[in-house]
C-alpha positions in Angstrom: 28.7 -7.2 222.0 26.2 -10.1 220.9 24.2 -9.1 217.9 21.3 -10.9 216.6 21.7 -13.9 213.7 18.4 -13.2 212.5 16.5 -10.4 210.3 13.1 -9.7 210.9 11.9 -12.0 208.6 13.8 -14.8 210.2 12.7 -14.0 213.6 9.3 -13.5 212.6 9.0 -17.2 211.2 10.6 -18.5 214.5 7.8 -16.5 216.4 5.0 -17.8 214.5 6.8 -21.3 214.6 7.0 -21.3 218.9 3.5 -19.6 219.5 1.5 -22.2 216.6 3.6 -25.3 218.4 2.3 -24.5 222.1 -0.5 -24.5 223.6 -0.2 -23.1 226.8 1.5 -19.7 227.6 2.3 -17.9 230.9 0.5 -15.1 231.9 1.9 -12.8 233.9 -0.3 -9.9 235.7 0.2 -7.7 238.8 -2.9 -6.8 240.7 -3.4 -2.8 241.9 -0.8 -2.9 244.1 1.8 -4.5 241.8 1.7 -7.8 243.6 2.5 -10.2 240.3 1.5 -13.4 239.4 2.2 -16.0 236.4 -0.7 -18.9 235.6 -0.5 -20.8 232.6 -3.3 -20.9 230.4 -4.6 -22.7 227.0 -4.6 -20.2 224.4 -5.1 -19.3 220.7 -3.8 -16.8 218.6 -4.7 -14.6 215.8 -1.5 -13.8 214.3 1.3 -12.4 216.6 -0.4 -9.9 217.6 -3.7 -11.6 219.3 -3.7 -14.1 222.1 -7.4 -15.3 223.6 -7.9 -18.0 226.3 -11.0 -18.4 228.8 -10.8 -17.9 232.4 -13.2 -17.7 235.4 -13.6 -14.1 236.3 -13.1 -15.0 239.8 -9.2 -16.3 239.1 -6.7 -14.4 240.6 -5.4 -12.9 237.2 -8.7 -12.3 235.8 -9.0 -10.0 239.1 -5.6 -8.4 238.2 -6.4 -7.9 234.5 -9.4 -6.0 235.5 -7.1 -3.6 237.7 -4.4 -3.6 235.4 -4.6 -4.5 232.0 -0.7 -4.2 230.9 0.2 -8.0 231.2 3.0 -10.1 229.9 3.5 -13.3 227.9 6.2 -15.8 227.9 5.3 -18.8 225.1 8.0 -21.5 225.1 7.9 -25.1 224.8 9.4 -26.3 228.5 10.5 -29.9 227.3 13.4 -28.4 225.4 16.9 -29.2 226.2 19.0 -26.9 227.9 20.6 -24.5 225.2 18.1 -25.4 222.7 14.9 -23.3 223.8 13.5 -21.0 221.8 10.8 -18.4 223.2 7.9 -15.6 222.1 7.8 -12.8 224.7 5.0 -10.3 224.5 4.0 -7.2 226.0 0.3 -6.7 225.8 -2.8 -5.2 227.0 -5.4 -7.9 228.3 -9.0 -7.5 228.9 -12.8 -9.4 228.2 -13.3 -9.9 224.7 -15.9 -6.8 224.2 -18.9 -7.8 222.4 -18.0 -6.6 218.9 -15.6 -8.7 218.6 -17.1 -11.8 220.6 -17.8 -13.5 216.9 -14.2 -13.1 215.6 -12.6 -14.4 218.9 -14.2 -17.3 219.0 -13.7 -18.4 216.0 -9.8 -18.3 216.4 -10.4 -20.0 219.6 -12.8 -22.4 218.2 -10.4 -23.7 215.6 -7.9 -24.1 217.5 -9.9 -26.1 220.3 -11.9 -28.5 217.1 -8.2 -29.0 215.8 -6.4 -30.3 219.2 -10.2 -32.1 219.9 -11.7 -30.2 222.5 -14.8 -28.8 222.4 -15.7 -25.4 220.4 -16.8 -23.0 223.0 -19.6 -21.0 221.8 -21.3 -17.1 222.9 -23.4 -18.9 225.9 -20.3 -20.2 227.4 -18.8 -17.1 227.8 -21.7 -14.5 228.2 -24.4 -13.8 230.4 -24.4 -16.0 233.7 -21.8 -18.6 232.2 -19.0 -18.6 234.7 -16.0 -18.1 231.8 -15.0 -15.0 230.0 -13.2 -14.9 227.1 -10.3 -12.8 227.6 -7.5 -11.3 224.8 -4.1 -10.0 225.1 -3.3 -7.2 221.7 0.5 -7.2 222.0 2.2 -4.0 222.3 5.4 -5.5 221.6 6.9 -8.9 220.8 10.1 -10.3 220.9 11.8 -13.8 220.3 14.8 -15.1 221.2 17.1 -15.8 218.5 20.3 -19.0 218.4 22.6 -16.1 220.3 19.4 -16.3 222.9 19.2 -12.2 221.9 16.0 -10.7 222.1 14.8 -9.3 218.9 12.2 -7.6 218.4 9.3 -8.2 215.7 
């Protein structure tokens, strides 16, 4: 039986490590059917526990989130020789940044986007007629794979 290297403190620090190292995570929704689909998208997180990117509400997942909020994240860096990956996976539920916490979201996605030089996206960009939505995913669980590639939980 393979048993994990790491406490929880250990794979904690790898977690953080992987998901403030990448930019990009794959998404993974299923629309009311249970049809799935993966996208990539830029993201930003608060913690472990938060991840917010912008979509169009007319993209397939943003579609899918709507009917089904219980998505899945994978964060990893793909450049990584074989053997050596290391990888956040999340279980979450995703939706539109509601309005109370518009303000809080955007300012973890704001520092994130001033800090790799892109633009800060303010409320008019993702309110009203704007096209974009911001959109988070609260993790109900999250994992990370540890040297043994074991899943273990945080």
């Amino acid at each position: 039986m393979d048993v994990s290297v790491w406490n929880p403190e250990q794979a904690a620090a790898a977690a953080r490590r992987v998901v403030g190292a990448n930019d990009y995570l794959t998404l993974a929704t299923a629309d009311a059917e249970g049809t799935p689909w993966a996208t990539p998208v830029w993201f930003a997180a608060d913690g472990l526990m938060q991840f917010i990117w912008v979509s169009r509400m007319t993209r397939r997942h943003s579609h899918n989130i709507e009917e089904r909020p219980e998505v899945a994240l994978a964060i990893f860096d793909s450049t990584t020789p074989v053997g050596e990956a290391e990888a956040v996976y999340v279980q979450a539920l995703a939706g539109q940044v509601d309005d109370a916490d518009l303000g809080a979201a955007l300012a973890v996605f704001g520092e994130k986007s001033l800090a790799r030089g892109i633009r800060e996206w303010v409320e008019a960009d993702v309110t009203g007629d704007a096209p974009h939505r911001l959109y988070v995913a609260r993790a109900t669980e999250v994992f990370v794979l540890d040297p043994n590639e074991q899943r273990v939980r945080i």
